[in-house]
C-alpha positions as CSV (number, residue, x, y, z in Angstrom):
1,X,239.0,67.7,-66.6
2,X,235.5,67.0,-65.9
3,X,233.0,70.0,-67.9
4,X,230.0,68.8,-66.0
5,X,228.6,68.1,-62.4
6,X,228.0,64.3,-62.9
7,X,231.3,64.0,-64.5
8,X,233.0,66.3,-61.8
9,X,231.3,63.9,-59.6
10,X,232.8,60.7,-61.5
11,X,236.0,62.0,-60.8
12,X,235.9,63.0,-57.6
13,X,234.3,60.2,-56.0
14,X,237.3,58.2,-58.0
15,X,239.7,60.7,-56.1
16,X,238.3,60.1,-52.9
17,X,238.1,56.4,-53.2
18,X,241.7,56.5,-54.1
19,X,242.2,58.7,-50.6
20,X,240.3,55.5,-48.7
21,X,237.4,57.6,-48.4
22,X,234.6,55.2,-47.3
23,X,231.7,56.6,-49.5
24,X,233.6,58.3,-51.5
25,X,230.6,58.7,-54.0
26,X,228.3,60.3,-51.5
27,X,231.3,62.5,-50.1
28,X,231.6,63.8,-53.6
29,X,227.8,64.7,-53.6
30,X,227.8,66.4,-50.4
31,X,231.1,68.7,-51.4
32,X,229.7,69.8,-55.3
33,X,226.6,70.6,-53.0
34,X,228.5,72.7,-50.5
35,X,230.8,74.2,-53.1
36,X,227.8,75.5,-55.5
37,X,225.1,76.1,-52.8
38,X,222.8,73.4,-54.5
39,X,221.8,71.2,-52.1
40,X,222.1,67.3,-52.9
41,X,218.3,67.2,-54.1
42,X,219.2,69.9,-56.8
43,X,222.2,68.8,-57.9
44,X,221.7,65.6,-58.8
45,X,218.9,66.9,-60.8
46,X,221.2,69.2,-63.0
47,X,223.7,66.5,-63.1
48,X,224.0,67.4,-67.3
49,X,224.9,71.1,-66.4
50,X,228.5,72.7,-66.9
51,X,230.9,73.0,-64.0
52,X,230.7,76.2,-63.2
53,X,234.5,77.9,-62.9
54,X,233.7,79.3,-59.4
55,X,232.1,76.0,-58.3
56,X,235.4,73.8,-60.1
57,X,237.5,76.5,-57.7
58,X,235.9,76.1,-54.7
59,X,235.4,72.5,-55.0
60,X,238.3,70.8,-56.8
61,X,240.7,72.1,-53.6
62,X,238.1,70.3,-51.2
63,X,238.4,67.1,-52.8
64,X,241.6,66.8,-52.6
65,X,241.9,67.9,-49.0
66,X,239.3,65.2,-47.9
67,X,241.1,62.3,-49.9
68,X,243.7,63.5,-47.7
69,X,242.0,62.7,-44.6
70,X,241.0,66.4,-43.6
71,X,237.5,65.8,-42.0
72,X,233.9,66.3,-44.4
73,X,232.5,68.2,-41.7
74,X,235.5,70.6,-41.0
75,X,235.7,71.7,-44.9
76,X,231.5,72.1,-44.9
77,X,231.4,74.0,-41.7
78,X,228.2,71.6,-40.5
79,X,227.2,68.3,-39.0
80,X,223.7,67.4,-38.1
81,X,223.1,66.5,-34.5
82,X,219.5,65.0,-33.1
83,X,218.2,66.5,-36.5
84,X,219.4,70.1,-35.7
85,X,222.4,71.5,-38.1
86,X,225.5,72.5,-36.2
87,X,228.3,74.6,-37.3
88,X,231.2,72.8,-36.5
89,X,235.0,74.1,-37.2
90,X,238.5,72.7,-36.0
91,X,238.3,74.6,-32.7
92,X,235.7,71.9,-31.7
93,X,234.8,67.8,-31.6
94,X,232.8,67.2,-35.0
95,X,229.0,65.4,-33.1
96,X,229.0,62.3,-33.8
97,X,225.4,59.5,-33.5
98,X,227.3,57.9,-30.6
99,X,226.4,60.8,-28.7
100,X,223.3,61.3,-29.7
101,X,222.7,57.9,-27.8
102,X,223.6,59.9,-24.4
103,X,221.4,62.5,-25.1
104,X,218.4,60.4,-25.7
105,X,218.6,58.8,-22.8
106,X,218.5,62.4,-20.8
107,X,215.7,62.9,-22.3
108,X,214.1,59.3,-21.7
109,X,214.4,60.4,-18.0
110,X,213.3,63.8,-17.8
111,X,209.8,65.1,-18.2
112,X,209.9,66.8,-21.5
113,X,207.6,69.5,-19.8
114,X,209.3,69.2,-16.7
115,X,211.2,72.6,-15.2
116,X,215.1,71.5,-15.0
117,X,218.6,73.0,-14.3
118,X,221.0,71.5,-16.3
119,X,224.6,71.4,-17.4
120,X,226.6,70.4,-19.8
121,X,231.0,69.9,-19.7
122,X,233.0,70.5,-22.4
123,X,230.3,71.6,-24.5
124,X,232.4,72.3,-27.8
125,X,229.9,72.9,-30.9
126,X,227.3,73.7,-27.7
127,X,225.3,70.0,-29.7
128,X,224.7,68.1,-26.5
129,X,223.5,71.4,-24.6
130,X,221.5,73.0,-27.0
131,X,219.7,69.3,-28.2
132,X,218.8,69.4,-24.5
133,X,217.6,72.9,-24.7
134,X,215.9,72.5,-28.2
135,X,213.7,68.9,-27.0
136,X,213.2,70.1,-22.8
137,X,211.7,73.6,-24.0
138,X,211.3,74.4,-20.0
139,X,214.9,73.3,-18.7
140,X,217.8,76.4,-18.1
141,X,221.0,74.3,-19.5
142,X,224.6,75.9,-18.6
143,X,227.5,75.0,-20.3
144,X,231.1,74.7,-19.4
145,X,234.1,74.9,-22.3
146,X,237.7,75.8,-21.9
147,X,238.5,77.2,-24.9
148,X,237.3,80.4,-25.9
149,X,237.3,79.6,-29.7
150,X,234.8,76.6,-28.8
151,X,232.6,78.8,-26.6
152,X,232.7,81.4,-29.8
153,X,231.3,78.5,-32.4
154,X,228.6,77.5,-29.6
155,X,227.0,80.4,-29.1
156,X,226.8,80.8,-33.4
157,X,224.7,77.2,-32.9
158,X,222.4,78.8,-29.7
159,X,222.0,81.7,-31.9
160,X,221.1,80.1,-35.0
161,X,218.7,77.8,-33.3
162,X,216.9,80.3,-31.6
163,X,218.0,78.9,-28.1
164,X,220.5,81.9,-26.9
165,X,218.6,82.9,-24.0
166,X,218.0,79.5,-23.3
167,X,221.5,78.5,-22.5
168,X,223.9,80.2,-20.4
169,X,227.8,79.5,-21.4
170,X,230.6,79.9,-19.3
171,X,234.1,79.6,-19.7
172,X,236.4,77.2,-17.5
173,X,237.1,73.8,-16.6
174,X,234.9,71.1,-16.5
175,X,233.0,71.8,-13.1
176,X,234.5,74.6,-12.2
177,X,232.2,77.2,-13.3
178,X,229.5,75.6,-12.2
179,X,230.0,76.2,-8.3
180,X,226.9,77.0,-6.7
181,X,224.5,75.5,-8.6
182,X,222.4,72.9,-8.1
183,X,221.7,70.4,-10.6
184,X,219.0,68.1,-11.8
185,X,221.4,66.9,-14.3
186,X,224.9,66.7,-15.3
187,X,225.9,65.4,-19.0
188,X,229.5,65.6,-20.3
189,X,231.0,64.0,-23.3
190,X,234.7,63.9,-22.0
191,X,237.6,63.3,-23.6
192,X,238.6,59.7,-23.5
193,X,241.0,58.4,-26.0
194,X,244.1,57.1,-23.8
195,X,247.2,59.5,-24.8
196,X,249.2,56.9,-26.2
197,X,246.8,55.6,-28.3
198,X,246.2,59.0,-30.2
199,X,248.9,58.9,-32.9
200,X,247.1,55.7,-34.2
201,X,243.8,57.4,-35.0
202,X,242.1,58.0,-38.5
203,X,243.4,60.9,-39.8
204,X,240.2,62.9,-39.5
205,X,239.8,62.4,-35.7
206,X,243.8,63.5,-35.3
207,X,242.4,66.4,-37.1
208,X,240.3,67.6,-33.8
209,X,241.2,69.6,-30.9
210,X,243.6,67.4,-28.8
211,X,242.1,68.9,-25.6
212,X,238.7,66.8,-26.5
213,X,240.3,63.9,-27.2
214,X,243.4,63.0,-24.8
215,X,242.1,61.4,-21.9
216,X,244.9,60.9,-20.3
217,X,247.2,57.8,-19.2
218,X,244.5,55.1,-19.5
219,X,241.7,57.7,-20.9
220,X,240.1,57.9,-17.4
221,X,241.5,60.8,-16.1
222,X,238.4,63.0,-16.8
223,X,236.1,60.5,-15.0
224,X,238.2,60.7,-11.8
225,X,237.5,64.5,-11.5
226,X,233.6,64.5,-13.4
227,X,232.3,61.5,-10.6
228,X,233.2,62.9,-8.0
229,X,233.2,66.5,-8.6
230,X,229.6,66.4,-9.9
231,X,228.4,65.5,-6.1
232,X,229.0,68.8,-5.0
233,X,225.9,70.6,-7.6
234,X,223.8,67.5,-8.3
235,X,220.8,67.6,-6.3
236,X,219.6,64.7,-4.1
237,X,218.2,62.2,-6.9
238,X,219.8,64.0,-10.0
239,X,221.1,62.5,-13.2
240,X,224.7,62.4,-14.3
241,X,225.4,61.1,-18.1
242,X,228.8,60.8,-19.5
243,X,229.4,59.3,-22.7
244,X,232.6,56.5,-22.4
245,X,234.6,55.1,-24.5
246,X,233.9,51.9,-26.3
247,X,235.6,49.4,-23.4
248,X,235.6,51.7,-20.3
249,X,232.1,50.6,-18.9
250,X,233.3,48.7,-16.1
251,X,236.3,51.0,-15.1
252,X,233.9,53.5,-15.0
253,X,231.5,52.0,-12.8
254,X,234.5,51.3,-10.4
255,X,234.9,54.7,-10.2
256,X,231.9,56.0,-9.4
257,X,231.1,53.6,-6.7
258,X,234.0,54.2,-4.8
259,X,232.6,57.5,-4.3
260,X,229.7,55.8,-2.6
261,X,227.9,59.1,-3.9
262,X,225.6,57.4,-6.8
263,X,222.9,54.3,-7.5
264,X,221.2,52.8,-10.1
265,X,224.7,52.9,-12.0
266,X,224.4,51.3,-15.4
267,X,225.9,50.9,-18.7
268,X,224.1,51.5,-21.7
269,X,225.0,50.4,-25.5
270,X,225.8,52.4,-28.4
271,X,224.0,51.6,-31.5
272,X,226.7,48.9,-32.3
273,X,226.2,47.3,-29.1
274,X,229.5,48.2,-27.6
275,X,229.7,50.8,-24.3
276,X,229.0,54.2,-25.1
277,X,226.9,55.7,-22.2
278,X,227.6,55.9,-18.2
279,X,224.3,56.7,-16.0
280,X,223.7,57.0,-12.3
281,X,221.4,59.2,-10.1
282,X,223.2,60.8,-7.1
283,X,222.2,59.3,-4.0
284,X,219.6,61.2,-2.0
285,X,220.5,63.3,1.2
């Protein structure tokens, strides 16, 4: 067994390449980080030091759970998000940089001064609501989430952000809590994975919460309530962004204009260049 941190790192990255680990190298770095508090900077600059035993303990059992497919982010607790640090666990959708693309577009629309209400659906790790929050430092964001244990691990993030009074969560459905309001946005990464194609994900991703995943049937089946829902607290002229799965741009835009409630529809590209964002402005009184 490896007496060292390089050589602990030899053999895990070896471990995790054997698992089909994709960087199995840089996984191995970020896990002897996390399990001896180093940070990547400082261990690979103490790479001839002994494993320590408490270290070996905490990250020998990691390293074999990852090459299993259990997800990086679930076993560190955190995933960066618009360059903020989220804690992330298995009650919620790790963030991933396809998101992020939703988000900045938000905020290429909105005055980054401007005075905005705001809300976010299905807000899991809270990383699209509190992004908002953190880069509009004048908007009031509300967001909706289901489950209780979600709503628990975002309001650790609006906490350890600073951005707690900032954002008001509230437990329920999609929409539903929202009545009353009136919005000058409405963003919402939904789940949109069709059911049957589920059982055929990585590993990882069947690792998080079915609820944010399963979008039903055809994976549509939370655009049909979010579209036409979101009429009744957008104001005149206000924003709705949903992020969509890779191949459902055009669906989507069906959807929404037979509610004859939105223009400007468009579609805009994830960083691969395949579907990834839904935008439209609600049509004006």
């Amino acid at each position: 067994m490896a007496t060292t941190l390089g050589e602990a790192l030899q053999v895990a990255s070896r471990q995790l390449k054997a698992g089909g680990v994709p960087r199995p190298r840089l996984e191995a770095e970020v896990l002897l980080s996390w399990a001896g508090g180093y940070g990547r900077p400082g261990l690979l600059a103490r790479l001839d030091e002994a494993l320590d035993p408490n270290v070996a303990a905490r990250f020998w059992p990691a390293v074999a759970r990852r090459a299993k497919g259990y997800p990086l982010q679930y076993i560190t607790g955190r995933q960066e998000f618009m360059a903020l640090e989220f804690k992330v666990t298995p009650a919620v959708l790790i963030p991933r940089q396809d998101t992020e693309v939703v988000v900045e577009a938000v905020l290429a629309r909105l005055d980054k001064v401007g005075h905005y209400t705001i809300a976010d659906c299905g807000t899991g790790s809270g990383a699209i609501a509190l992004s908002l929050a953190h880069y509009l430092p004048n908007a009031k964001v509300y967001a909706t989430e289901i489950s209780p244990e979600a709503l628990e691990v975002a309001r650790y993030n609006a906490r350890a952000l600073g951005l707690e009074g900032r954002v008001v969560f509230l437990q329920g459905d999609f929409l539903t809590p929202l009545k009353g309001l009136r919005l000058d946005a409405l963003v919402a990464n939904p789940p949109y994975i069709p059911a049957a194609e589920l059982d055929r994900l990585p590993p990882e991703v069947r690792a998080e919460p079915h609820l944010a995943l399963d979008g039903g049937p055809d994976g549509l089946g939370a655009y049909r309530r979010l579209l036409p829902g979101a009429v009744a607290v957008l104001k005149g002229g206000g924003l709705v962004a949903l992020e969509i799965g890779h191949n459902q741009g055009r669906s989507v835009l069906e959807l929404a204009a037979a509610t004859g409630a939105y223009r400007d529809m468009t579609i805009l590209p994830d960083y691969a260049g395949r579907d990834r964002c839904f935008l439209a402005y609600r049509r004006e009184e």
